[in-house]
DOKEDREN-601625 format. One line per 2 residues: their letters; for each residue x, y, z of N, C-alpha, C, O. Coordinates in pm, whole numbers. Example, Ala and Ser with C-alpha at 12.3 -4.5 7.8 and 13.67 -1.06 7.14 Angstrom:
DOKEDREN-601625
AS	1319 -569 780 1230 -450 780 1320 -330 780 1424 -332 846; 1285 -225 708 1367 -106 714 1290 3 787 1341 114 804
This chain:
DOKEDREN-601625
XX	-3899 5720 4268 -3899 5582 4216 -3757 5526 4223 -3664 5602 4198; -3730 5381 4260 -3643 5379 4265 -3583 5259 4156 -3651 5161 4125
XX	-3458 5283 4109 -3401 5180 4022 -3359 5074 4055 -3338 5043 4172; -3337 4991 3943 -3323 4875 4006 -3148 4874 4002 -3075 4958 3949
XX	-3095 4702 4102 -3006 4754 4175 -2878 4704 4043 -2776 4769 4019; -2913 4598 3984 -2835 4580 3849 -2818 4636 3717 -2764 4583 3620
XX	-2876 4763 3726 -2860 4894 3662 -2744 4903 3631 -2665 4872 3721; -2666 4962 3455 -2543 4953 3450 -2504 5145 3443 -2604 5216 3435
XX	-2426 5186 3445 -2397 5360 3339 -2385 5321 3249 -2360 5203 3227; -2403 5426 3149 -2451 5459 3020 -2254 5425 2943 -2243 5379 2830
XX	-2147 5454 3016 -2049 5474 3016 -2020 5326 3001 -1965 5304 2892; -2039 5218 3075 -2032 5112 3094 -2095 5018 2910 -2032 4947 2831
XX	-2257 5071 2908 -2307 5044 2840 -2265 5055 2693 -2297 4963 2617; -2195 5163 2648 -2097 5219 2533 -2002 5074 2536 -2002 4987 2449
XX	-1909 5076 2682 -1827 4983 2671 -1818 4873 2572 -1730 4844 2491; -1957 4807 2604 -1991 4680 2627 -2060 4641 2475 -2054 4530 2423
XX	-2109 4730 2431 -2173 4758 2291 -2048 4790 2183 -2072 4737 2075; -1960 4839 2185 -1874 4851 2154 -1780 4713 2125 -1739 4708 2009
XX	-1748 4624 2193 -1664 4522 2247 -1717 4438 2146 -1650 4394 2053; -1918 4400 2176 -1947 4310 2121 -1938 4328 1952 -1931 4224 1887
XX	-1938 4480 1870 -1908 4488 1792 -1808 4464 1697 -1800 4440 1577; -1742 4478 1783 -1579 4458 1720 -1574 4292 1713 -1566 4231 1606
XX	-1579 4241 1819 -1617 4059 1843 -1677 4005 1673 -1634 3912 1604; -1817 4128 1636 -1919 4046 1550 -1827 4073 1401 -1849 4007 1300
XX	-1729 4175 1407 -1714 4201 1304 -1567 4135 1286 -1517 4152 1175; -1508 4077 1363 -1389 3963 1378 -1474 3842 1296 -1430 3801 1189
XX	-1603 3787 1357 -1644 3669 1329 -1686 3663 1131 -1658 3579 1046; -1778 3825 1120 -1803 3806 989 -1677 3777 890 -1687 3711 787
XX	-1549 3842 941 -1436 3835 859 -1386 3739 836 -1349 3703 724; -1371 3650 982 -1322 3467 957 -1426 3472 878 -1382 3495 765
XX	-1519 3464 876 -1679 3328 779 -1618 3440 620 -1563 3361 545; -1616 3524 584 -1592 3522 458 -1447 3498 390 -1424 3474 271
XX	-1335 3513 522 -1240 3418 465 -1225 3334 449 -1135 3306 370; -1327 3199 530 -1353 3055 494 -1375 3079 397 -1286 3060 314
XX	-1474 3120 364 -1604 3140 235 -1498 3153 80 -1510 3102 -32; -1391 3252 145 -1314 3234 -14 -1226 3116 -35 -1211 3059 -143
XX	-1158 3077 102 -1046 2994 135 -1167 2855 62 -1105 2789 -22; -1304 2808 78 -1344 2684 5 -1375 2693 -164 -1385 2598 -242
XX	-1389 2853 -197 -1415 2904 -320 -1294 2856 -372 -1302 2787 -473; -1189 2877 -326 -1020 2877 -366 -1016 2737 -428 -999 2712 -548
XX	-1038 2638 -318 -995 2531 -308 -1066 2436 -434 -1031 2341 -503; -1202 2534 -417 -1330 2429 -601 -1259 2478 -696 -1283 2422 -803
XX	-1169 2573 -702 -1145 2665 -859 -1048 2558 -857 -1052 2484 -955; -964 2534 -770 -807 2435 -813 -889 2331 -838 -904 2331 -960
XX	-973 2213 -775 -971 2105 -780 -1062 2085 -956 -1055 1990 -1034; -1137 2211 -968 -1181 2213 -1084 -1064 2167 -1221 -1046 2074 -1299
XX	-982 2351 -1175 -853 2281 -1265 -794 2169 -1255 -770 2138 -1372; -760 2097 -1197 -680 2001 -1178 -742 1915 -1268 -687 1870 -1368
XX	-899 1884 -1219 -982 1781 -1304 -964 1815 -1484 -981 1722 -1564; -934 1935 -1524 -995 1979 -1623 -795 1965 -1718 -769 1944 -1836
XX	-734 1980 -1644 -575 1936 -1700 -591 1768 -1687 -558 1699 -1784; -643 1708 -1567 -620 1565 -1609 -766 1511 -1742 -794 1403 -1793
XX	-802 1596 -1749 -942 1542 -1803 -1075 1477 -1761 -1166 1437 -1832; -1064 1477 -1635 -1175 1425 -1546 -1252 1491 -1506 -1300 1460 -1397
XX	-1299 1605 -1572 -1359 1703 -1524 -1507 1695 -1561 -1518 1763 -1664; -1618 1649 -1529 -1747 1622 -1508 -1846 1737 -1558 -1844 1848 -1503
XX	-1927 1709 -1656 -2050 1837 -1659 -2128 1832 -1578 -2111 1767 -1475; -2264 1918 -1610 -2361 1910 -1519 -2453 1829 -1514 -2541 1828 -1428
XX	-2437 1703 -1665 -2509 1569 -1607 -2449 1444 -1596 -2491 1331 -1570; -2316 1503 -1628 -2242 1380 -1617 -2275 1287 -1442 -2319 1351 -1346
XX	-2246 1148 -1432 -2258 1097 -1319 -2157 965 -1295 -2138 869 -1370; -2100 994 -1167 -1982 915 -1158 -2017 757 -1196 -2111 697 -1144
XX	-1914 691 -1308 -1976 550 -1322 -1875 436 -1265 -1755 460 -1248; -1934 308 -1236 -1787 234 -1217 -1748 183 -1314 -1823 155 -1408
XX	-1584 152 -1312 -1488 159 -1404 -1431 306 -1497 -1351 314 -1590; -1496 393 -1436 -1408 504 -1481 -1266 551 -1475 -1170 475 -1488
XX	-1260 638 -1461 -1141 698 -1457 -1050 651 -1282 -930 627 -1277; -1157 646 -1140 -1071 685 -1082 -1062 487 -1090 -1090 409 -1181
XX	-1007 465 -939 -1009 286 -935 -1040 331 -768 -996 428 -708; -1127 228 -720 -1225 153 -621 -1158 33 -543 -1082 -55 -584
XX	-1203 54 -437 -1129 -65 -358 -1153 -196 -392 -1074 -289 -382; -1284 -200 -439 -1362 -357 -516 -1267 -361 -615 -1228 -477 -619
XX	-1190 -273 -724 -1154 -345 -781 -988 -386 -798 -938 -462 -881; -910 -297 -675 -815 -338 -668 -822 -491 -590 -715 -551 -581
XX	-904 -533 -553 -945 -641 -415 -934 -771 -576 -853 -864 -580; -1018 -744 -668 -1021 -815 -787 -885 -851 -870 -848 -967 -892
XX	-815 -731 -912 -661 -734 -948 -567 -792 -876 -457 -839 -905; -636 -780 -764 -488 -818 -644 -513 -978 -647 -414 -1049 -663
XX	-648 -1043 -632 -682 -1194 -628 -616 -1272 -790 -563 -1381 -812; -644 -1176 -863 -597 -1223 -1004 -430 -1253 -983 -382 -1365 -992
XX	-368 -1153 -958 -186 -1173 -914 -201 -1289 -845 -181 -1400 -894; -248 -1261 -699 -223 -1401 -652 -232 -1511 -698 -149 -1602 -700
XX	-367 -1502 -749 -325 -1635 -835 -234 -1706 -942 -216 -1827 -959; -188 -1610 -1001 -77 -1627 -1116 59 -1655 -1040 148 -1702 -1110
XX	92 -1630 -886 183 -1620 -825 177 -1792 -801 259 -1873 -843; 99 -1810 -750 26 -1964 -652 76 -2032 -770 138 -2134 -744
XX	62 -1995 -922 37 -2111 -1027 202 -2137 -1043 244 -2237 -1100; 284 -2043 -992 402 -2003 -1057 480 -2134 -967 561 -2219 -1004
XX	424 -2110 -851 532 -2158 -778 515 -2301 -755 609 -2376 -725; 341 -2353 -776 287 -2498 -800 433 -2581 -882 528 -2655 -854
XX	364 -2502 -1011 472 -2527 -1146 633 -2583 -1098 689 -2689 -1129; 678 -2479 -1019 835 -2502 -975 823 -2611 -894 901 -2702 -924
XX	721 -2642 -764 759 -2767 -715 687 -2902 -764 703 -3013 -713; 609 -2873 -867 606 -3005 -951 681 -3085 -1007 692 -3207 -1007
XX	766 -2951 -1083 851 -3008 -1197 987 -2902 -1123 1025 -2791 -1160; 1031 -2974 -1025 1180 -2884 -968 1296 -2933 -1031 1330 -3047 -1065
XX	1375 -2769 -1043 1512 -2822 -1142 1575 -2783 -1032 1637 -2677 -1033; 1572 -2856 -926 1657 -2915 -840 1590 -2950 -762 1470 -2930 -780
XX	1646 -3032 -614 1551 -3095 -513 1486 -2984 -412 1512 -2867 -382; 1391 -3077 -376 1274 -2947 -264 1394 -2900 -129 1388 -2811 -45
XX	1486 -2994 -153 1536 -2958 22 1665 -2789 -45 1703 -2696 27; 1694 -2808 -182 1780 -2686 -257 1724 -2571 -239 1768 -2490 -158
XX	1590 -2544 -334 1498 -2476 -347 1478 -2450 -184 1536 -2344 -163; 1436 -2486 -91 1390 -2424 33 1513 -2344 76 1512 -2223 98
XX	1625 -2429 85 1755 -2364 99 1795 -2229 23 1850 -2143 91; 1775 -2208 -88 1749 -2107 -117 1677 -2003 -115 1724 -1891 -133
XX	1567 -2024 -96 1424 -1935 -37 1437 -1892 83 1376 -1792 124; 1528 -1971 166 1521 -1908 342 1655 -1821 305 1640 -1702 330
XX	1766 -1852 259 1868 -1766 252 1838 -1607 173 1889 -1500 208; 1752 -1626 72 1697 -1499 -11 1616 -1433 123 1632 -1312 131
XX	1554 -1477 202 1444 -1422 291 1510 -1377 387 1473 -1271 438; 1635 -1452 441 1746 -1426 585 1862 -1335 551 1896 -1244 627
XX	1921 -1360 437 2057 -1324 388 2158 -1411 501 2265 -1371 546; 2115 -1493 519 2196 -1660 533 2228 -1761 500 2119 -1814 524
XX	2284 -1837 463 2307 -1953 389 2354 -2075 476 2397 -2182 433; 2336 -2033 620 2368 -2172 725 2288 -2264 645 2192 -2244 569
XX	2390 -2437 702 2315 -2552 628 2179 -2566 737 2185 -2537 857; 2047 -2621 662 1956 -2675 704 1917 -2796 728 1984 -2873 659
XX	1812 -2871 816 1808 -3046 798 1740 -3040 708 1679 -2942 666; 1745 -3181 653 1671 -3201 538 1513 -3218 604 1488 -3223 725
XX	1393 -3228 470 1302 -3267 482 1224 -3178 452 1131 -3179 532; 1211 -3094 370 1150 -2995 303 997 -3064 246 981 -3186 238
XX	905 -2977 213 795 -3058 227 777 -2970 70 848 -2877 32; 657 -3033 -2 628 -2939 -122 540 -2817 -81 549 -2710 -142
XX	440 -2839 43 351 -2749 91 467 -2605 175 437 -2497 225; 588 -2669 158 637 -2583 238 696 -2483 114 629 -2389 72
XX	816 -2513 68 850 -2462 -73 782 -2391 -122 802 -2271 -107; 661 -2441 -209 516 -2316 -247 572 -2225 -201 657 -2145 -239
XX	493 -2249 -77 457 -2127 -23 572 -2016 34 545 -1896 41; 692 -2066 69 784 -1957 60 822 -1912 -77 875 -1801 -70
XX	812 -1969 -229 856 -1903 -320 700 -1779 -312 683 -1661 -341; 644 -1851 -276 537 -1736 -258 553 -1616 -192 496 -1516 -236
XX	646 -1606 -58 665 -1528 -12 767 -1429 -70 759 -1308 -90; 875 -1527 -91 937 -1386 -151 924 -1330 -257 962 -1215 -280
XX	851 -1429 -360 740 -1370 -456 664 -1216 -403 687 -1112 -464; 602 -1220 -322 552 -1107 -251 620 -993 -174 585 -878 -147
XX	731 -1066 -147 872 -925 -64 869 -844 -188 837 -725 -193; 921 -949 -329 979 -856 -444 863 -782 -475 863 -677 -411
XX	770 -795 -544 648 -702 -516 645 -602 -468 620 -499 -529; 680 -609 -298 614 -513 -189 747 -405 -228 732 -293 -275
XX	850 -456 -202 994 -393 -153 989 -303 -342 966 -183 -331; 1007 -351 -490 975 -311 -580 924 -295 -689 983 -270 -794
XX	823 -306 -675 650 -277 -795 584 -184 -733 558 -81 -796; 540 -198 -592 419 -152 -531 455 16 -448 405 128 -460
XX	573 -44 -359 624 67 -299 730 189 -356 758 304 -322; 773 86 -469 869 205 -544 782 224 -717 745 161 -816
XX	789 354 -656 705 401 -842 802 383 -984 893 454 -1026; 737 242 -1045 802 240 -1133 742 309 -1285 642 273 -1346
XX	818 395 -1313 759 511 -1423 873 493 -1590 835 505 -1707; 1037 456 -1530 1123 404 -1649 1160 309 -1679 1074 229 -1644
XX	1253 250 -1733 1339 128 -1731 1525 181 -1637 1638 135 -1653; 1483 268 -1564 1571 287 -1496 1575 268 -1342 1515 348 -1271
XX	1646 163 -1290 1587 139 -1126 1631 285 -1034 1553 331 -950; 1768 349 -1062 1776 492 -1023 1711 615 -1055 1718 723 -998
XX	1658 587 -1136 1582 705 -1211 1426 673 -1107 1365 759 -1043; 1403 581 -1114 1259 515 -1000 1291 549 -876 1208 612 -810
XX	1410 516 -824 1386 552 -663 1370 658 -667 1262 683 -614; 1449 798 -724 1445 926 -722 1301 1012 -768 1288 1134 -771
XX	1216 924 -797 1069 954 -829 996 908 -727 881 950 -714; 1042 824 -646 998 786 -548 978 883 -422 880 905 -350
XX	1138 942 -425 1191 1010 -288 1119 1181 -364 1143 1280 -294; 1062 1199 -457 1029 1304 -477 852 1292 -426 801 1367 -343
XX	800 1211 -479 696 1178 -430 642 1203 -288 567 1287 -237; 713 1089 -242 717 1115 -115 722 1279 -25 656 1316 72
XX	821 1345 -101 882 1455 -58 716 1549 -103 655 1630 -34; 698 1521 -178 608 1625 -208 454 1562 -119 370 1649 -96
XX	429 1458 -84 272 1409 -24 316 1482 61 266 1594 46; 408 1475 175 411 1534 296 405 1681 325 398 1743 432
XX	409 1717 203 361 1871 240 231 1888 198 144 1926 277; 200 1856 35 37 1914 -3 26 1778 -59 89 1761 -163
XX	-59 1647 1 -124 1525 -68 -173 1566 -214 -156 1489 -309; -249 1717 -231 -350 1745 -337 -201 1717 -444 -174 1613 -503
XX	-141 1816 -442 -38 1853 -551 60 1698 -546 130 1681 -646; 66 1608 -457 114 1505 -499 64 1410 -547 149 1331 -587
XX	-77 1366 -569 -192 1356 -662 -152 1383 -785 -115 1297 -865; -156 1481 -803 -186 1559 -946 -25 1466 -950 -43 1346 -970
XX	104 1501 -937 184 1524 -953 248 1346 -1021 320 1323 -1118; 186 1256 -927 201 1100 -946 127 1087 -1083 190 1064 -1186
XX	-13 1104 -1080 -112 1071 -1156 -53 1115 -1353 -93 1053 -1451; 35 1220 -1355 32 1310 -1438 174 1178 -1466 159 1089 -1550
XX	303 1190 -1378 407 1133 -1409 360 969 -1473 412 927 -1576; 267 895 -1405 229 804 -1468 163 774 -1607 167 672 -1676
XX	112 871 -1624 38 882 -1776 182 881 -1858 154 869 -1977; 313 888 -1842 390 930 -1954 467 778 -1868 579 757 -1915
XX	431 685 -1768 530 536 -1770 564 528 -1935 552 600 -2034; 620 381 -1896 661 297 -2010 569 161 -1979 561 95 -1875
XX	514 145 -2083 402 29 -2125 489 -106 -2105 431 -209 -2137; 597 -115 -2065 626 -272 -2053 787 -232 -1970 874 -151 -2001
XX	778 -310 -1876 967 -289 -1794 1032 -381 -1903 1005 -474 -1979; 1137 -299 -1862 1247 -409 -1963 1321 -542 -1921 1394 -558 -1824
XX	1289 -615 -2000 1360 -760 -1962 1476 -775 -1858 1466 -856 -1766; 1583 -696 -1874 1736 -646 -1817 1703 -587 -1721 1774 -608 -1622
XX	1596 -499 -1704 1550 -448 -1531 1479 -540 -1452 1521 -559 -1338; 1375 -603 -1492 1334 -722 -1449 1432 -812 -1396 1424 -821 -1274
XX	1531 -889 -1454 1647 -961 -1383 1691 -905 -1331 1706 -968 -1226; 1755 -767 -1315 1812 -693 -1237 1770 -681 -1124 1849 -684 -1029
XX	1629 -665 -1103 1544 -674 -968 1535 -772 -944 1519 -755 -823; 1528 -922 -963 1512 -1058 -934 1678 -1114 -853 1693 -1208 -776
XX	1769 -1031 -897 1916 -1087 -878 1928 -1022 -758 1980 -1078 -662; 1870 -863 -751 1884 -837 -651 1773 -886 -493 1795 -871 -373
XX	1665 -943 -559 1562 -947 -436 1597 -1120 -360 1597 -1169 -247; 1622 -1159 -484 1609 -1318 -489 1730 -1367 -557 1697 -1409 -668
XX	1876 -1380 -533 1947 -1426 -627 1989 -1548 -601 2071 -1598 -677; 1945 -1617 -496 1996 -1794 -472 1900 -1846 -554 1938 -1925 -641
XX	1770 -1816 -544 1645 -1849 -638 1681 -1854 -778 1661 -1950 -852; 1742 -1729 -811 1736 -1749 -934 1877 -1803 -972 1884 -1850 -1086
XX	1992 -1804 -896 2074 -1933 -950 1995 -2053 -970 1977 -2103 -1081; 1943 -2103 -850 1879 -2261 -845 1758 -2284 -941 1734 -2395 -988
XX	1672 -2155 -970 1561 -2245 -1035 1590 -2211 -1193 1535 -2279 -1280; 1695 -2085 -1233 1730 -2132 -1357 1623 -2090 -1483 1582 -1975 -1501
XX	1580 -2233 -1585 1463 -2149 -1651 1335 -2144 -1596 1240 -2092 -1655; 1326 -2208 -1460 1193 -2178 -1414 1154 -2057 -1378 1045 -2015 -1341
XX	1233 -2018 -1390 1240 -1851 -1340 1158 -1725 -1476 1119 -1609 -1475; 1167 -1823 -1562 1075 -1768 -1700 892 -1698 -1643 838 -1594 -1680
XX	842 -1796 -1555 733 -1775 -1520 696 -1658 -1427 585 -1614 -1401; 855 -1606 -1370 802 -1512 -1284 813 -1356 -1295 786 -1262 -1221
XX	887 -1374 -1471 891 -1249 -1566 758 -1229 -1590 721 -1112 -1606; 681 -1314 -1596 552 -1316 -1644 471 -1234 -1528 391 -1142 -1549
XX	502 -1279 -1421 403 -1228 -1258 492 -1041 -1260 436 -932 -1248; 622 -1067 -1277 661 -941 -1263 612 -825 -1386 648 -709 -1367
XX	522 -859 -1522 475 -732 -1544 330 -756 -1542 259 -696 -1622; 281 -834 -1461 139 -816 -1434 131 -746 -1340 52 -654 -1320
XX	261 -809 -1237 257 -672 -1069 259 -530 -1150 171 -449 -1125; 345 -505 -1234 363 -365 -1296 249 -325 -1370 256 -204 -1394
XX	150 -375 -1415 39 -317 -1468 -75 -316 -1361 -174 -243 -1363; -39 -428 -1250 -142 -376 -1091 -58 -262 -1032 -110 -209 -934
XX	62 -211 -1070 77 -79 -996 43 46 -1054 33 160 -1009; 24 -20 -1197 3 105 -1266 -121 119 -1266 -177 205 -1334
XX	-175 47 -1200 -380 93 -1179 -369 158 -1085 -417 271 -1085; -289 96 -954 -297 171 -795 -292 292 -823 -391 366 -825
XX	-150 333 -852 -91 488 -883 -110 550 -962 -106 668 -928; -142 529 -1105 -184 611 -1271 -333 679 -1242 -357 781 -1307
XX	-444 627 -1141 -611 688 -1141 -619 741 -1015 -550 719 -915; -696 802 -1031 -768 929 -895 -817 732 -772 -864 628 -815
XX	-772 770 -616 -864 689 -584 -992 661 -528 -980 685 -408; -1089 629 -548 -1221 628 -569 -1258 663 -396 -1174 649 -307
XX	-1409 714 -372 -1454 770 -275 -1411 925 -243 -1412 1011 -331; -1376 950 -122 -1326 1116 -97 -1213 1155 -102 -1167 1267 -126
XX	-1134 994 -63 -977 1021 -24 -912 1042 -191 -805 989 -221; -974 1108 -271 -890 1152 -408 -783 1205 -378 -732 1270 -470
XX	-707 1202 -248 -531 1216 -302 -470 1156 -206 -374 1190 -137; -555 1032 -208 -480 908 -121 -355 873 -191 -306 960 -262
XX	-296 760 -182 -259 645 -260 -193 497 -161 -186 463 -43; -166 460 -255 -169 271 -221 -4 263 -190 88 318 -250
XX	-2 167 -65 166 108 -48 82 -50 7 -34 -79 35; 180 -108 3 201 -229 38 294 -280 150 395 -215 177
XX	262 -404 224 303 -429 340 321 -607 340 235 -679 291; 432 -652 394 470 -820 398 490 -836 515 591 -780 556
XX	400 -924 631 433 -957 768 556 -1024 753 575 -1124 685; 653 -949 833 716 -1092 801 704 -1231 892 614 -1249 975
XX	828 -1344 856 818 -1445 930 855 -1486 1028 975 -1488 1054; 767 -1530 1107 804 -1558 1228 746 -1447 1311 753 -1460 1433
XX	684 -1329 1255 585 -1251 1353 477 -1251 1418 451 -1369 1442; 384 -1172 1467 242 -1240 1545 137 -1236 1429 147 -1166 1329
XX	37 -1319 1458 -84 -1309 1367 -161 -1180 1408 -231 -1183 1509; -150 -1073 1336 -238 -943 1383 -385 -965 1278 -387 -984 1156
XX	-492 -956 1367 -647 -997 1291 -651 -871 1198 -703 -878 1087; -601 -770 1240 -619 -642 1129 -569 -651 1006 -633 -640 901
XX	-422 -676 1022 -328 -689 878 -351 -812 819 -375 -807 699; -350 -927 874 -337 -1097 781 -480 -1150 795 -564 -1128 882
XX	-486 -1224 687 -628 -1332 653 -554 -1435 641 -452 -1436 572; -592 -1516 695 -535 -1690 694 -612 -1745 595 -733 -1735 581
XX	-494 -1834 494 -592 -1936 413 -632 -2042 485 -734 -2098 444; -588 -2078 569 -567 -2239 637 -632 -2218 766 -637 -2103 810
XX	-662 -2278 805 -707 -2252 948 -600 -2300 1051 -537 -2405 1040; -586 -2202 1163 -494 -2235 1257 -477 -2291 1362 -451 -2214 1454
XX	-482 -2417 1393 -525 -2508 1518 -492 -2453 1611 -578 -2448 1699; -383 -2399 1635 -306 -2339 1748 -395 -2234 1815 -424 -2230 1934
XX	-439 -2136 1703 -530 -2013 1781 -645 -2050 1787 -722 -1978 1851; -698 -2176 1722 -820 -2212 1798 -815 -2283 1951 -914 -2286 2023
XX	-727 -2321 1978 -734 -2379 2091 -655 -2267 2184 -605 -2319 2284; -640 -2172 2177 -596 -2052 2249 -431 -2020 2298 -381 -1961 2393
XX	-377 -2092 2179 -209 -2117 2161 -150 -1987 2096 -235 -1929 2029; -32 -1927 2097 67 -1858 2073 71 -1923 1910 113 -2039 1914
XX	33 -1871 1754 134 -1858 1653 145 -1754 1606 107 -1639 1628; 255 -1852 1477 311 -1677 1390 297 -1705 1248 251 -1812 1209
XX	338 -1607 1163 348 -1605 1037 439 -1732 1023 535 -1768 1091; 369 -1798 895 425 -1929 842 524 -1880 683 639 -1909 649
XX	428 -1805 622 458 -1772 526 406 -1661 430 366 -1727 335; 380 -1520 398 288 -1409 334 283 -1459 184 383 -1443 114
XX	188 -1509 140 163 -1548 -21 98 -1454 -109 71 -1462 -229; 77 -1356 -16 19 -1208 -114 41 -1101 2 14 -1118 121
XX	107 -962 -70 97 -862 -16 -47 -759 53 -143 -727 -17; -35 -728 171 -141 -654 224 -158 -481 143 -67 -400 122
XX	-254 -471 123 -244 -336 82 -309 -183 161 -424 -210 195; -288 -85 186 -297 15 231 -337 141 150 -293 182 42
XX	-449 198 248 -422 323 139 -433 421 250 -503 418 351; -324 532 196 -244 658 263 -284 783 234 -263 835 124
XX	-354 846 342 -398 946 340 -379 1068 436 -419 1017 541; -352 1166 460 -349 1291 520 -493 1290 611 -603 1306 558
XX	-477 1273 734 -587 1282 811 -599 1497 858 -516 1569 801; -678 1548 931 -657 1675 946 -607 1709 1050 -627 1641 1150
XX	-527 1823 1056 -432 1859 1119 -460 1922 1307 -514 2032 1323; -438 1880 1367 -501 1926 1528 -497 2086 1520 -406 2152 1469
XX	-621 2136 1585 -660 2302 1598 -507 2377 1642 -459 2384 1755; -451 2430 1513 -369 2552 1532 -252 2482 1509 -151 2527 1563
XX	-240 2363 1429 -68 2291 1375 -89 2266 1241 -190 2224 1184; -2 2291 1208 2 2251 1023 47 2153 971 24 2132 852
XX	138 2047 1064 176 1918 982 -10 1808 1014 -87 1807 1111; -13 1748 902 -88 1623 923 -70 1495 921 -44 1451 809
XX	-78 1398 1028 -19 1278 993 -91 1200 877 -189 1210 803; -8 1134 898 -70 994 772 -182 868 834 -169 798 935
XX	-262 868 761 -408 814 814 -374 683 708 -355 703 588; -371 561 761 -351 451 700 -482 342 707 -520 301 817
XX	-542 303 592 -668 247 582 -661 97 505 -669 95 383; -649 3 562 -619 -144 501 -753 -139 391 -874 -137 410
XX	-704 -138 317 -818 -217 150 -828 -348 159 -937 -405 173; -679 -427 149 -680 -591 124 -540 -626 249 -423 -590 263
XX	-637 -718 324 -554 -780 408 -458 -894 389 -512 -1000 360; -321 -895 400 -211 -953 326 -221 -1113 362 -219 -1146 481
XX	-229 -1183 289 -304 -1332 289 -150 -1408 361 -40 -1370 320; -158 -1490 444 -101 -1561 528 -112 -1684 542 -233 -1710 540
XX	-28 -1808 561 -23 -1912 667 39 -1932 721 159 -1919 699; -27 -1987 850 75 -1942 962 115 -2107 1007 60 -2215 987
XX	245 -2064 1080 376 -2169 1103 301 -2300 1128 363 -2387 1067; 199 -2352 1189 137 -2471 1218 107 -2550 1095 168 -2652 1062
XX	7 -2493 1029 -2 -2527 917 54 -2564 795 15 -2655 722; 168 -2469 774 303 -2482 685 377 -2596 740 438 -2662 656
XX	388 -2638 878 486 -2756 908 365 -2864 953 382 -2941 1048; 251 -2862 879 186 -2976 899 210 -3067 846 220 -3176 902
XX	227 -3046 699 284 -3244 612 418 -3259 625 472 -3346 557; 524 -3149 744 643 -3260 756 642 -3232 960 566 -3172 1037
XX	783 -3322 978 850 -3297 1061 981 -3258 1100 1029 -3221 1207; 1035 -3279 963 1189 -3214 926 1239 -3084 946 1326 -3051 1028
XX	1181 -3014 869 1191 -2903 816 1184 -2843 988 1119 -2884 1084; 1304 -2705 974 1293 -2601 1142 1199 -2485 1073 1214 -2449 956
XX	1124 -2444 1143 1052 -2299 1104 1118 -2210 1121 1170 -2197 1232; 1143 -2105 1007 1214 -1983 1008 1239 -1960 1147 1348 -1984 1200
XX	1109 -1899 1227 1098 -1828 1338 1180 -1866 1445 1206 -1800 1546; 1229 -2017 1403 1309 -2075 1530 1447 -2083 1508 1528 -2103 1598
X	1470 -2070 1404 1608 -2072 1352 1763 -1962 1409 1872 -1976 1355
């Protein structure tokens, strides 16, 4: 009888049986080191919940307005600022303690760090809306992006640069680490840090507008109690060790459909014209997250997810009720 011709030896066969063994018993070892490596990971996130207090029974069920905060309702907080911002700056060019063509002059020099003379002809629609803007730099540049936790502006950056220092290695532990430092802020900035940040963000402004400038102590600890929602709670959905920064187009840049929402409508891009930023009257917001790391590297970049798109009008519109006035962008 004869065999067939793909017949292996018995010698061969050992081989081969052998090989695949060793193979199966490589594979069972990864799957139960996953198996502990996700066990690992529920015991911490357990603890973590159970030191911050958020730690859930077995009928508890996630509710809204809890503990963590939701993009709906930073979208709500953030419309509320704006508006208190809009009212602030109405107020100043109603009743200006000095003329609209001063006030603009000062608003472009706070925004440029220039003080070349300008032509006259400043419009009130124009004014607004740049105290609006740099209304929103100070915000972005310090409320939103720098963690304010004392009445110390050095003591803040250095909580900042630790922060930072620590997301980029483990997001989880910089979570915990923000969330925890915020529970022990201070319930109100101090008057003297407040000006301190105004002199420094805006100080032609606040020579020129003087006591109008009362109203925007007011916007500056409402921004501080919208940062202390962003940063003080877990943020809602999966990304629990996201967190929130903020972003100001500036002026004279392109209209990107991703980052800006126009209040106004823009004649120019409807008719298939070139504009730009007129003016940012509310900061865009972001939330920052650790995306996963490519097969076999350990750094992860930063995965950036727009929540609220930073409200805009752009240059057409802003120089619609004059002809005086030069637009930043051209200057």
């Amino acid at each position: 009888m004869a065999f067939p011709q793909d017949a292996v030896s018995s010698e061969q066969y050992r081989y081969a049986l052998t090989n695949f063994r060793i193979a199966h018993e490589k594979v069972e070892e990864q799957r139960r080191q996953l198996e502990e490596q996700e066990r690992q990971i529920g015991m911490l996130r357990a603890r973590i919940a159970l030191l911050e207090g958020t730690a859930k029974g077995p009928q508890d069920t996630p509710k809204q307005g809890g503990t963590s905060v939701d993009d709906f309702s930073i979208k709500n907080a953030a419309a509320q600022l704006e508006r208190m911002i809009n009212r602030w700056a109405a107020e100043v060019v109603r009743s200006p303690p000095a003329s609209l063509d001063i006030i603009y002059a000062a608003a472009i020099s706070d925004i440029t760090g220039s003080n070349e003379p300008l032509p006259p002809g400043a419009s009130p629609v124009q004014v607004q809306n740049l105290l609006r803007h740099v209304m929103s730099e100070m915000i972005n540049a310090e409320v939103i992006n720098c963690l304010i936790v004392t009445n110390s502006s050095e003591a803040n950056v250095q909580l900042t640069r630790i922060h930072e220092h620590l997301f980029s290695r483990n997001p989880m532990v910089a979570a915990v680490w923000r969330r925890q430092t915020f529970s022990a802020a201070v319930e109100s900035c101090d008057t003297n840090m407040a000006y301190s940040i105004f002199s420094d963000q805006m100080p032609s402004l606040v020579k020129v507008l003087g006591a109008s400038m009362k109203g925007a102590f007011s916007i500056f600890d409402s921004a501080y109690n919208f940062s202390r929602m962003l940063h003080g709670a877990p943020a809602g959905g999966s990304s629990a060790d996201a967190f929130y920064r903020s972003f100001v187009p500036e002026i004279g840049s392109a209209l990107l459909p991703r980052q800006i929402e126009l209040i106004r409508r823009c004649l120019r891009s409807e008719r298939g014209e070139v504009d730009r930023v007129g003016a940012t009257i509310f900061p865009g917001l972001v939330k920052v997250a650790k995306g996963a790391p490519p097969s076999g590297e350990q750094n992860q970049d930063s995965v950036q997810t727009i929540v609220r798109r930073a409200q805009v009008i752009c240059e057409c519109a802003l120089l619609a009720s004059t002809n005086s006035a030069v637009p930043l962008g051209h200057q």
